[in-house]
C-alpha positions as CSV (number, residue, x, y, z in Angstrom):
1,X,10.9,44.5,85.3
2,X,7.8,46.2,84.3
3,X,5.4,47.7,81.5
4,X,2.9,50.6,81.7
5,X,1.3,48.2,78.9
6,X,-2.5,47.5,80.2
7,X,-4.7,44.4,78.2
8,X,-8.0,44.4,79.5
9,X,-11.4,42.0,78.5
10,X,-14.7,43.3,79.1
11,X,-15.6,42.6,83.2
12,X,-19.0,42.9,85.0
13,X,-20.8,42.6,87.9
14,X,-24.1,40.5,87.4
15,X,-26.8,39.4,89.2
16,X,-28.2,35.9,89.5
17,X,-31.6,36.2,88.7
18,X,-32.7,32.8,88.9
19,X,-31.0,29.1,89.4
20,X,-33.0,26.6,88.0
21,X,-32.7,22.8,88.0
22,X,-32.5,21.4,84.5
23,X,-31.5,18.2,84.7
24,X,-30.0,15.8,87.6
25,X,-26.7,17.2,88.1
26,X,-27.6,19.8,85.9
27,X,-28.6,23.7,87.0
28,X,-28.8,26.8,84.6
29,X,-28.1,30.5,86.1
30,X,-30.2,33.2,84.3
31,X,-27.8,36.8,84.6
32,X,-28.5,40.5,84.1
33,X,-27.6,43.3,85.1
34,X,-29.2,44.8,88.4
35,X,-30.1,48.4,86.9
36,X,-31.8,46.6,83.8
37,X,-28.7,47.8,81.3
38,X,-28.2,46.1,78.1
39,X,-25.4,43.4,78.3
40,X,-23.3,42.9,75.5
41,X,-24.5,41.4,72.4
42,X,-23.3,37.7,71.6
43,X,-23.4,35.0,68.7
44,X,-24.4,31.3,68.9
45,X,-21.4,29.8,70.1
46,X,-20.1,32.2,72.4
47,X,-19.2,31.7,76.1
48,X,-18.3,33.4,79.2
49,X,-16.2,33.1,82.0
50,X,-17.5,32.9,86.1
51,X,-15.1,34.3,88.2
52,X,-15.4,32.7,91.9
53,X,-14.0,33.9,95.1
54,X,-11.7,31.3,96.7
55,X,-10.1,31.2,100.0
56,X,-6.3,32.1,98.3
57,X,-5.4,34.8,96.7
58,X,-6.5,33.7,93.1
59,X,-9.8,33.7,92.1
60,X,-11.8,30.3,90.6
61,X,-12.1,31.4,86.5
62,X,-14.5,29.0,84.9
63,X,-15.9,28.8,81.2
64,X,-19.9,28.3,80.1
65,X,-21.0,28.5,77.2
66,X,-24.5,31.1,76.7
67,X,-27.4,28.8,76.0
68,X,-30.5,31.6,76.0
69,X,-31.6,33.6,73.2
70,X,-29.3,35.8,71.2
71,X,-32.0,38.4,70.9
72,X,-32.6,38.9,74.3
73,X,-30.1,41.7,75.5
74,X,-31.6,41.4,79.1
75,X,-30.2,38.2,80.1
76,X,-27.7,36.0,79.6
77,X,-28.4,31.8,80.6
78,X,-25.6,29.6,81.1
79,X,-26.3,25.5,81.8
80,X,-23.7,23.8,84.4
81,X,-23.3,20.3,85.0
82,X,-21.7,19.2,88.4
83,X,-19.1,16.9,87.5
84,X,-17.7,14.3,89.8
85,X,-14.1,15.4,89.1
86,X,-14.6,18.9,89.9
87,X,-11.9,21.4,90.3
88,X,-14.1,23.8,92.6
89,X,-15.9,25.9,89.9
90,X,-19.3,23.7,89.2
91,X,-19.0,22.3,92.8
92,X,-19.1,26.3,93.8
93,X,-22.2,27.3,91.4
94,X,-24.4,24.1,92.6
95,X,-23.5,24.6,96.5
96,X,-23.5,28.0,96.9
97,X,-25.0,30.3,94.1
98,X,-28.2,31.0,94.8
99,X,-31.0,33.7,93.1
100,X,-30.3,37.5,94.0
101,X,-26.2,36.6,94.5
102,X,-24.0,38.8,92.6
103,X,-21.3,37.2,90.3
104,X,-18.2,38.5,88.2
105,X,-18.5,37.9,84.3
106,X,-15.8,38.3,81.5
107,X,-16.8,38.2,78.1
108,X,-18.2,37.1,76.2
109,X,-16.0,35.6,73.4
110,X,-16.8,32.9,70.6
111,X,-14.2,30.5,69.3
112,X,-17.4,28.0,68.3
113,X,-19.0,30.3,65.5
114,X,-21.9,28.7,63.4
115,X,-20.7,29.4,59.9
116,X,-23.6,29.9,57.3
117,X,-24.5,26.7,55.7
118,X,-27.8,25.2,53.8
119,X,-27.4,22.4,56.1
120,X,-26.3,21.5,59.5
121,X,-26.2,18.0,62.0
122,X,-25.3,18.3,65.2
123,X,-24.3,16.3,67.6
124,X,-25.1,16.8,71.2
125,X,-23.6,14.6,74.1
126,X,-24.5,15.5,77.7
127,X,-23.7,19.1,78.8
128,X,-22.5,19.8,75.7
129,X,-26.3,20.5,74.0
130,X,-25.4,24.3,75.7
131,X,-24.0,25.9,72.7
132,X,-26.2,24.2,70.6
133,X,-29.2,25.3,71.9
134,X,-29.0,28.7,70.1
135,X,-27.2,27.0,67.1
136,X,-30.2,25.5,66.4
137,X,-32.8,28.4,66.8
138,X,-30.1,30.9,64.2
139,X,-30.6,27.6,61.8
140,X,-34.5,27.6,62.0
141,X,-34.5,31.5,62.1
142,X,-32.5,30.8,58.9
143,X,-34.5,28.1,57.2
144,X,-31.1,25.9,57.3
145,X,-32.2,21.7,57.1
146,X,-31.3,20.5,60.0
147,X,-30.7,17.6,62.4
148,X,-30.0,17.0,66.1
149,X,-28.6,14.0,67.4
150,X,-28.7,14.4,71.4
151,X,-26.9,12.1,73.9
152,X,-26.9,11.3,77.7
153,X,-26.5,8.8,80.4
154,X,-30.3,8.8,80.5
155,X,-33.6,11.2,79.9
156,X,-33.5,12.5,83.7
157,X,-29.9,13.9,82.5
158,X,-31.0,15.7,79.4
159,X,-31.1,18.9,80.0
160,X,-33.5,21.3,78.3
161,X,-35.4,18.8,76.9
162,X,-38.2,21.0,77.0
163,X,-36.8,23.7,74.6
164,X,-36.7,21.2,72.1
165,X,-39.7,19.9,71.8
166,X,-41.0,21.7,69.4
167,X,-38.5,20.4,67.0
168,X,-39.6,16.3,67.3
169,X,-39.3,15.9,63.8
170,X,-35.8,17.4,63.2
171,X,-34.4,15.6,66.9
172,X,-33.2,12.3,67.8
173,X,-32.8,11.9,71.4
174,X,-30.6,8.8,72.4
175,X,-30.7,8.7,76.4
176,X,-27.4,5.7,76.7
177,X,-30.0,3.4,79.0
178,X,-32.4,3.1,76.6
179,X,-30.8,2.7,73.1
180,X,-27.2,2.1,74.0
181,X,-24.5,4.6,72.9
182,X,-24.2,6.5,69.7
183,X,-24.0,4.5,66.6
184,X,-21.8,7.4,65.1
185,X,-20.5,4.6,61.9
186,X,-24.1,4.7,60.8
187,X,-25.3,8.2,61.6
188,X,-21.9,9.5,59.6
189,X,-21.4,6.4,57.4
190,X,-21.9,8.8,54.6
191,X,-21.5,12.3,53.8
192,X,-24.5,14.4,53.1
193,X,-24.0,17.2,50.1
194,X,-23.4,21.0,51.8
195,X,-23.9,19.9,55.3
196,X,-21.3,21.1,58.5
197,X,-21.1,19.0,61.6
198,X,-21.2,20.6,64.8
199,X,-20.8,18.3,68.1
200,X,-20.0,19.5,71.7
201,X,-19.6,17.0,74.5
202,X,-17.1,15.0,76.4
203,X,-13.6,14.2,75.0
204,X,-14.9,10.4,74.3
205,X,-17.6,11.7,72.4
206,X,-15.2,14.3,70.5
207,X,-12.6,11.9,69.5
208,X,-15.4,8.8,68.2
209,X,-16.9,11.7,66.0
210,X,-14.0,13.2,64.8
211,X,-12.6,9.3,64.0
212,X,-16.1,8.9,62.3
213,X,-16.5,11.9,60.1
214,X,-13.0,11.5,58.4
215,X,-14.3,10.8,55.1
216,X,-16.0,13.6,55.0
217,X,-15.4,16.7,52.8
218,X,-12.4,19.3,55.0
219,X,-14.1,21.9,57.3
220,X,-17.3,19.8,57.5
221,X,-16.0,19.4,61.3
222,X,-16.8,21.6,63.9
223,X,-15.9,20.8,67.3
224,X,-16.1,22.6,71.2
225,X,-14.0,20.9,73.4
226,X,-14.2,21.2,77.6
227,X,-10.6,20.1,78.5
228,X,-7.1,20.4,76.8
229,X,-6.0,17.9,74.1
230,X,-2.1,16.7,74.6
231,X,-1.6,18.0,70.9
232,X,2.1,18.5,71.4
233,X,5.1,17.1,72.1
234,X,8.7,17.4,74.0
235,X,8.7,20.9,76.2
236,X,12.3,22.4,75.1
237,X,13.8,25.8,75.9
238,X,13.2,28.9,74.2
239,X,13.3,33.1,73.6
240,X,10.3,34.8,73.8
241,X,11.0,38.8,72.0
242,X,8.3,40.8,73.4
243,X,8.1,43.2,70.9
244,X,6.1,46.3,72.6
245,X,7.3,45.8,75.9
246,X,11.0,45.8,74.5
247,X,12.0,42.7,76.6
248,X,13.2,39.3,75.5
249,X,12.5,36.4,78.2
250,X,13.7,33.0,78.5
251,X,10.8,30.2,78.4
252,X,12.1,26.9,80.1
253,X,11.0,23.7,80.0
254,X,8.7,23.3,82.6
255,X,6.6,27.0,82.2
256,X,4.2,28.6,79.6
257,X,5.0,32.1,78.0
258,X,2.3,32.8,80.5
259,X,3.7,32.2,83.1
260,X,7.1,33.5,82.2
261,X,5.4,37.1,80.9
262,X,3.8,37.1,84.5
263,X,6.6,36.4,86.7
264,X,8.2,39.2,84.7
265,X,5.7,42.1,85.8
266,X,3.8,41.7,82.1
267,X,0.7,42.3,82.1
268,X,-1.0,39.5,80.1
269,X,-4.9,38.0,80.0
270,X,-5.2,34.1,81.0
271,X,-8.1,32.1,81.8
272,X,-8.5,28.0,81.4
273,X,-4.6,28.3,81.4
274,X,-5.3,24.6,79.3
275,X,-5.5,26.0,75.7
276,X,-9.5,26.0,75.7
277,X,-10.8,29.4,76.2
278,X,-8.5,31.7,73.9
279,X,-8.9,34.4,76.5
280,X,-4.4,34.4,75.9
281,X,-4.9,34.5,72.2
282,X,-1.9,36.8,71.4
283,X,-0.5,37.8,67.6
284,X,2.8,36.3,66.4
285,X,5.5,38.8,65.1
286,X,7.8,36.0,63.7
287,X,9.0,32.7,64.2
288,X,6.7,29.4,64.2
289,X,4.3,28.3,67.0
290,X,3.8,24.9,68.0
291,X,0.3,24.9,68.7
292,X,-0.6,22.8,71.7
293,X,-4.4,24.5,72.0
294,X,-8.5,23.3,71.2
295,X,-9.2,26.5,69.7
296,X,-7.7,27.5,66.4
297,X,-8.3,25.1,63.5
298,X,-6.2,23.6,60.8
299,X,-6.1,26.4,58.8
300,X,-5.7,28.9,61.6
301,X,-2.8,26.8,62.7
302,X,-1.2,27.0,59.4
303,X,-1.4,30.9,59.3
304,X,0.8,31.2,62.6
305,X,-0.5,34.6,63.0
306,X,-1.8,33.8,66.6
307,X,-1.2,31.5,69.2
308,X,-2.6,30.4,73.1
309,X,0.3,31.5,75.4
310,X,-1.1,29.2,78.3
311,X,0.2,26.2,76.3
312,X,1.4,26.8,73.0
313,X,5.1,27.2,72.4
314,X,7.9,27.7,70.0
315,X,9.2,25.7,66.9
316,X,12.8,26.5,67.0
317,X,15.0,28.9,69.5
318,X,13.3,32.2,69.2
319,X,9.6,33.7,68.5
320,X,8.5,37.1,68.5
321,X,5.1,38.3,69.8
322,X,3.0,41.2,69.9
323,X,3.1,42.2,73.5
């Protein structure tokens, strides 16, 4: 079976102009193009995918968020932490990128946007201060109040420290060795008037804040996650209706409409494959989605006008979608 139906996301070929060390574990790559082109614009929030070479057939597709300056069209910075559980793609950028190296680049895309508000907090824990970086700098370019509350193992693993000095008065940096973990009862004990929390960081982090913020006012929350959330529930059978292609396929159990649409000769656009990136974000014709993704909220949920083919699936026997 097969479609002449083509999706495509933007793809280029970049050059690594620098790799710099930004904290222990912790390097940023600075990318541009290598005839001095613009790249595409971007919006606090956004990230982009590295696309590795491996030794099999499938390439290493990793996601970063963009961490420079959203005015400068010459480069774009991402910050990557090594982790000690790592599935090849920081492992690759630490060991074996270096300055003048060409990488592919999809995107970028923004499922993280900083929505206009008088007053923001945010909350910062490790790696995750990268899409808060320029966060911050579109809330001072805006005259927004507001805070940062930044949190690591210790100083040494801060990184970009230095871009925030400038900002003492508005930044509370709480390095775990030296003042113990975040006290996130007392920093969100109460809700402040007009004010949207945004906090990257690892799951831990995610869950204390979301557990500690639940008395505030809905859509105060804003929240990036880094791995898949188990947000749904038994795995059933069920009939995909691909309504452009003019196929229906059967879903089982154990496989995604992803996977299903691929095995089939469809051409579909996956990423994370974990329900993180919303590279697979596809438009829902009819029937109900159970949403098993990190990237559409509450109310975006509720629409079911969208869902994350990687791991979403159906409510019921039968859903329709836009492919």
């Amino acid at each position: 079976m097969a479609t002449d139906m083509v999706l495509h996301e933007l793809e280029l070929e970049v050059e690594v102009r620098s790799v710099v060390r930004e904290a222990e574990g912790v390097v940023s790559l600075t990318l541009a193009l290598d005839d001095g082109r613009a790249l595409p614009p971007w919006t606090p929030g956004a990230h982009i995918d590295l696309i590795l070479p491996t030794d099999g057939d499938e390439p290493l597709v990793r996601q970063y968020s963009l961490c420079g300056d959203t005015r400068d069209r010459g480069t774009w910075q991402v910050g990557i932490l090594r982790t000690p559980d790592s599935r090849g793609g920081s492992e690759y950028v630490h060991d074996r990128i270096a300055a003048g190296d060409t990488v592919r680049v999809r995107g970028p895309r923004n499922h993280f946007t900083l929505v206009p508000s008088r007053k923001y907090l945010f909350i910062g824990g490790g790696i995750g201060i990268t899409p808060l970086l320029p966060m911050i700098a579109e809330a001072a370019g805006a005259g927004a109040d507001w805070t940062l509350v930044y949190g690591g193992r210790s100083r040494g693993s801060m990184a970009f420290l230095p871009r925030l000095a400038d900002h003492a008065d508005r930044v509370r940096l709480m390095p775990e060795d030296e003042v113990g973990r975040l006290d996130l009862g007392a920093i969100l004990s109460t809700p402040t008037p007009d004010t949207l929390i945004y906090c990257c960081g690892p799951e831990g982090l995610l869950d204390a804040v979301e557990a500690a913020s639940s008395n505030w006012p809905a859509g105060s929350l804003h929240l990036e996650r880094f791995s898949a959330k188990n947000t749904g529930g038994e795995n059933t059978e069920f009939d995909v209706i691909l309504e452009r292609s003019g196929v229906t396929l059967t879903v089982p159990a154990d496989k995604s409409i992803y996977q299903v649409c691929k095995d089939n000769g469809i051409a579909v656009l996956g990423s994370c494959l974990e329900g993180i990136c919303g590279t697979c974000e596809t438009d829902i014709v009819d029937g109900e989605a159970d949403h098993r993704d990190v990237v559409l909220d509450d109310d975006e949920r509720a629409a079911n006008t969208s869902l994350m083919i990687c791991v979403s699936r159906c409510r019921g026997r039968e859903l329709t979608l836009d492919l």
